[in-house]
C-alpha positions in Angstrom: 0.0 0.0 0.0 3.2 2.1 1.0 4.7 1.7 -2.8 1.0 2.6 -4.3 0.9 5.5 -2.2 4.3 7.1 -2.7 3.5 6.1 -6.3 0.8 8.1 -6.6 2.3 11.5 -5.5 5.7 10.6 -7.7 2.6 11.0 -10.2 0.7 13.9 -8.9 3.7 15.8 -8.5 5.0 14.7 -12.7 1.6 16.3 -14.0 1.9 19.0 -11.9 4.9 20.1 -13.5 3.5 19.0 -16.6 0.5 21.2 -16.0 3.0 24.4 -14.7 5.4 23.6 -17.9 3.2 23.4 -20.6 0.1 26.2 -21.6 -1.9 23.1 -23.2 -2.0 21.0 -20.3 -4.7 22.3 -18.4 -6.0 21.8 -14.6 -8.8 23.4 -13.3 -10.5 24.2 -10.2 -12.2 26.8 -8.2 -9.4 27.3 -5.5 -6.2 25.4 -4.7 -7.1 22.8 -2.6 -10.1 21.3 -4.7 -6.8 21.8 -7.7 -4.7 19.7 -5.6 -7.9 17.2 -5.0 -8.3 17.1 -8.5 -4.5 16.3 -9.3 -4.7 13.0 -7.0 -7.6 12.1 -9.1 -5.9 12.6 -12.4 -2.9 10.8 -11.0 -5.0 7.7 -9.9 -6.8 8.0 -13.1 -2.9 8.2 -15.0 -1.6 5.1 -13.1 -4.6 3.2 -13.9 -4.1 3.8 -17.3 -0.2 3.0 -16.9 -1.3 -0.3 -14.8 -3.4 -1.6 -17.1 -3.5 -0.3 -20.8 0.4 0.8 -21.4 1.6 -3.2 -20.8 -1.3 -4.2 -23.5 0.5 -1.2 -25.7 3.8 -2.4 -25.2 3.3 -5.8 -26.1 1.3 -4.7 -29.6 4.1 -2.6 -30.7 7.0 -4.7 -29.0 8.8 -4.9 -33.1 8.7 -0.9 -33.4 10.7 -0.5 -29.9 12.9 -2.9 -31.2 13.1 -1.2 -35.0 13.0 2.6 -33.5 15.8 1.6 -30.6 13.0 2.6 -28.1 11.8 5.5 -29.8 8.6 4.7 -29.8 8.2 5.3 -26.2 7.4 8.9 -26.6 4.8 8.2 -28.9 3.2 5.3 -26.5 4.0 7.6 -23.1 1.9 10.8 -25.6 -0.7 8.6 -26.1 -1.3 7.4 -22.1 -1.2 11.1 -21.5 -4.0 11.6 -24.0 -5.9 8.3 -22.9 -5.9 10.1 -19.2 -7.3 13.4 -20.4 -9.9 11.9 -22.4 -11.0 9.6 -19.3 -10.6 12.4 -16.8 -12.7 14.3 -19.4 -15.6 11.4 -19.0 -15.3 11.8 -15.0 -16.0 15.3 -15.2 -12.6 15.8 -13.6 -10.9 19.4 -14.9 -7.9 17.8 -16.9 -6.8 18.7 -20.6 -4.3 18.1 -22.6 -4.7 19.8 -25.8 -2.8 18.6 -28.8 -1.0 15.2 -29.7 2.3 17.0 -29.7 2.1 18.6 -26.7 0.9 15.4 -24.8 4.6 14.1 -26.6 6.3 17.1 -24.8 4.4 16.5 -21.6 4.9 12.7 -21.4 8.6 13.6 -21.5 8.5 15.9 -18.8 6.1 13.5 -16.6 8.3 10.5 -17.4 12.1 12.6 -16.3 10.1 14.1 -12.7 8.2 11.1 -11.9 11.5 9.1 -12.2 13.3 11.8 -10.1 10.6 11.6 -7.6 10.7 8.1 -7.1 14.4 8.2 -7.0 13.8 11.1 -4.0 10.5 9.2 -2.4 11.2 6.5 0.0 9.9 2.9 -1.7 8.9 -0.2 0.5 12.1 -2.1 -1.7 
C-alpha cells in the first residue's frame, strides 16, 4: 500500500509540473485545494491507465521498440497522457491536454520528474 501510495504522489507531483510547464495541459479548479484534490484524481486515473493499458501497448508494438531503438516510447508515453485526459474528461474531472504534440512534450517531462521523484520518495524495496 506504502509503494502505491508514494506512487501516486511521484505522479501527482510529474503532472503537476507537466500542467505548470506546458500552456496546453490544463488543470482546473475553483481554489487550490479542490486543484490539488483534483491532481490526486488525475494521477490515480494516469496510473490506472499505466497499470493496465500501457503493458497491453507495449506488447502490440514490441517490433517498433525494437526497429526505433525505443523511440517509440514517446509516442506510446503521448498517447497514455491523451488516454488520461480523455478519461478524466468522462469523470467530469478538470484535466486537458490539448494537442497530440504537446501530450509528446508532456509525457517527456512526466516521465524525467516522476523518475526523479521516485528516485527522491522513500519505496517499500
Amino acid at each position: 500500500m506504502k509503494n502505491f501510495a508514494v506512487k501516486t504522489i511521484a505522479n501527482a507531483g510529474a503532472l503537476a509540473v507537466a500542467v505548470w510547464l506546458l500552456d496546453k495541459i490544463t488543470l482546473t479548479g475553483d481554489n487550490t485545494g479542490k486543484k490539488a484534490v483534483t491532481l490526486i484524481l488525475v494521477a490515480l486515473v494516469f496510473g490506472v491507465v499505466n497499470a493496465v493499458v500501457k503493458p497491453i501497448v507495449k506488447v502490440l508494438t514490441f517490433p517498433l521498440f525494437i526497429l526505433t531503438l525505443g523511440l517509440i516510447t514517446l509516442v506510446v508515453n503521448a498517447l497514455m497522457l491523451l488516454l488520461t485526459s480523455w478519461v478524466c474528461g468522462k469523470l467530469h474531472l478538470g484535466f486537458h491536454v490539448e494537442g497530440f504534440w504537446t501530450a509528446v512534450l508532456g509525457g517527456l517531462i512526466i516521465s524525467v520528474v516522476s523518475w526523479a521523484l521516485h528516485v527522491l520518495l522513500p519505496d517499500e524495496d
